[in-house]
GUZA-27425 format. One record per residue (C-alpha): residue in three letters; z, y, x. Coordinates in steps of 0.2 Angstrom, whole numbers, plus 5000, padded with zeros to 4 digits. Layout:
BEGIN
ALAZYX/...
REM end
This chain:
BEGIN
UNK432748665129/UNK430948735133/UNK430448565133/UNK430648525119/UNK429448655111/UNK428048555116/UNK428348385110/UNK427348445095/UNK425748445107/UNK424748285107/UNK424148235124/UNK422348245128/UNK422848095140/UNK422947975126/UNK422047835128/UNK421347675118/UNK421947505124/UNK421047345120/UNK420647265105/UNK422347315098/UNK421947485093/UNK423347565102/UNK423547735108/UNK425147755120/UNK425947895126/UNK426447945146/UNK428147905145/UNK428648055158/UNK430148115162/UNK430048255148/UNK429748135134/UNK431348035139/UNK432248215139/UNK431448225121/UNK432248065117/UNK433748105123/UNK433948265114/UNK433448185097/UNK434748075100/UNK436148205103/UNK435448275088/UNK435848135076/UNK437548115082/UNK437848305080/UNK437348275061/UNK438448125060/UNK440048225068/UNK441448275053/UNK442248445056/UNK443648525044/UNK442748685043/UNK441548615027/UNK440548795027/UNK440148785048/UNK439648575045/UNK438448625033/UNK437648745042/UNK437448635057/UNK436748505045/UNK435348625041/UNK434948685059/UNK434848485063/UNK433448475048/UNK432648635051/UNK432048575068/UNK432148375067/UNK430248385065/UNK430048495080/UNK430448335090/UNK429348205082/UNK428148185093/UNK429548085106/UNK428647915101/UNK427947805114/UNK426747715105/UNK425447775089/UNK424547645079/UNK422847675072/UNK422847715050/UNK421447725041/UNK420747865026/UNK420347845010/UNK418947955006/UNK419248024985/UNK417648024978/UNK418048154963/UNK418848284976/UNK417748434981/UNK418048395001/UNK417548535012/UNK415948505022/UNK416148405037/UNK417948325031/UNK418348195023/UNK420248135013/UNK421448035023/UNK422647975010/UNK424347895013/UNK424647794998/UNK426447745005/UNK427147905008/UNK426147974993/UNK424948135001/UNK423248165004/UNK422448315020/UNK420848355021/UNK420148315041/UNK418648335049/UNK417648195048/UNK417548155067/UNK419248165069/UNK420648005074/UNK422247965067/UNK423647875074/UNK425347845062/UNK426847835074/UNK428147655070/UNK429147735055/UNK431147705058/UNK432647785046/UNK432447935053/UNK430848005052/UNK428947955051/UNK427348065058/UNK425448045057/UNK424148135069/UNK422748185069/UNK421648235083/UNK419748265090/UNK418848115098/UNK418448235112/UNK419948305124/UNK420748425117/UNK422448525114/UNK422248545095/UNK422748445083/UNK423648415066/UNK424948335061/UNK426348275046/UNK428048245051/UNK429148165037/UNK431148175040/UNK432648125028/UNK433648245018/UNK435448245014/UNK435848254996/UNK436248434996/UNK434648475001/UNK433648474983/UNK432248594985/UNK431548714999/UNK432648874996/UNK434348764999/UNK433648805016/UNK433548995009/UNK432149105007/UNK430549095017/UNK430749245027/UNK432549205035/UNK431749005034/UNK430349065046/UNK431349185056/UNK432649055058/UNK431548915064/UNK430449015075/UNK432049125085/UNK432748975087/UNK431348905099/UNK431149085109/UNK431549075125/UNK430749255131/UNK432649335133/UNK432949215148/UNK433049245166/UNK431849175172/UNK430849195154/UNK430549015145/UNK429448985129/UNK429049165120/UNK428849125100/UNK428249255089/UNK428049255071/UNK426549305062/UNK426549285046/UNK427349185030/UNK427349145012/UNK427949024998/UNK426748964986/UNK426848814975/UNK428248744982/UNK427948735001/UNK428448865015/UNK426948935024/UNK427248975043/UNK426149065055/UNK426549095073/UNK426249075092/UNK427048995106/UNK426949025123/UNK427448955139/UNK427549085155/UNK425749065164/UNK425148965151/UNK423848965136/UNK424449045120/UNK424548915108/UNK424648965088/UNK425448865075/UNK425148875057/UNK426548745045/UNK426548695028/UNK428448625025/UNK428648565008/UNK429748414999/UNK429848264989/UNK430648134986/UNK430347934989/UNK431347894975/UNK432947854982/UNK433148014993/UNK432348194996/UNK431148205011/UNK430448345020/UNK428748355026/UNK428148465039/UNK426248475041/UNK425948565056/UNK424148615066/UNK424048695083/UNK422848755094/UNK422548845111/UNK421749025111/UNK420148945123/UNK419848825108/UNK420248965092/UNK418348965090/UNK418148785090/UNK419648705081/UNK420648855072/UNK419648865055/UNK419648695054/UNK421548685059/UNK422048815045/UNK420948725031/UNK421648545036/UNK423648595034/UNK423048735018/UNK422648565011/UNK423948455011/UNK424548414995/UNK425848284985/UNK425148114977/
REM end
């Protein structure tokens, strides 16, 4: 299950093919484990039981970390931004604007962006330094079930955070796996604010900060998960930038 903690990370080892504009991933062994778990996943959400109080539960804990998995694509294509004149953009960012699924994040101006092939299930955008690196910023968007109306049908932000983040801990194994930690949460103006850390045994602590928030397409509720990481090494680098980028995401 530990592996699947990091297919939020975006590997430094991308790399720009051709003309095309691709950027592909290494298709290792852990992705296909990735895939293969989403894949359970959906058929969990699809399974009928007659217990109607234990199904919706399960439905909620399939939601509550669909977006954890997002980043099982193969393949990202390049997007574009649209820079909003009017806006007061922090120094040294610029807007990117997704006119199709209707929100707008500050990033910094040096920064790619790759848009991951959209299917039913979910769609994610990316955004990462030119340089190697293993911060970055991201937007997952997911499909909702029609119970699912606003954020507190997932209840209040506290058991919200503490849910999602024990459910990816690790630490109690033997031998330990992935410690998560919560640092910090809130609500405000609509959207679940999420602060904490991950980390694997010998490895870099890496800190996470979320803005989870929905809206709807017009034909369905969508959750949207705006999530930026960073390694300790790079806090001083990346991490003020990280927090202002996902701070900013907002609704169109």
């Amino acid at each position: 299950m530990a592996s699947s903690v990091w297919c939020l990370y975006i590997s430094p080892c991308l790399k720009k093919k051709g003309g095309g504009g691709l950027l592909h991933f290494p298709l290792n062994s852990n992705t296909k484990r990735v895939q293969r778990l989403q894949m359970q996943l959906q058929n969990q959400e699809l399974m009928k039981e007659d217990d109607g109080h234990a199904t919706s539960t399960r439905r909620r804990q399939f939601i509550l970390h669909a977006p954890l998995i997002a980043f099982s694509f193969p393949q990202l294509i390049m997007s574009t931004s649209i820079a909003v004149a009017e806006i007061d953009v922090p120094q040294d960012f610029r807007v990117y604007t997704d006119e199709v699924n209707k929100f707008k994040i500050f990033i910094p101006q040096d920064w790619q962006v790759g848009a991951g092939e959209p299917n039913n299930f979910k769609s994610i955008t990316a955004f990462y330094p030119e340089e190697e690196a293993n911060s970055n910023v991201s937007v997952a968007i997911t499909g909702l079930g029609p119970d699912f109306t606003r954020m507190e049908s997932f209840g209040k932000v506290d058991a919200f955070a503490d849910t999602l983040v024990s459910g990816l801990d690790r630490s109690w194994q033997r031998p330990p796996g992935v410690a998560a930690k919560l640092i910090d949460c809130k609500a405000s103006n609509g959207f679940y604010y999420i602060e904490y850390t991950l980390q694997n045994p010998g490895e870099s602590r890496r800190h996470l900060f979320s803005a989870i928030g929905m809206a709807s397409n017009g034909w369905y509720n969508r959750l949207y998960t705006v999530t930026g990481q960073f390694v300790e090494e790079e806090a001083e680098k990346y991490g003020s930038r990280i927090e202002k980028a996902v701070s900013s995401f907002r609704f169109i």
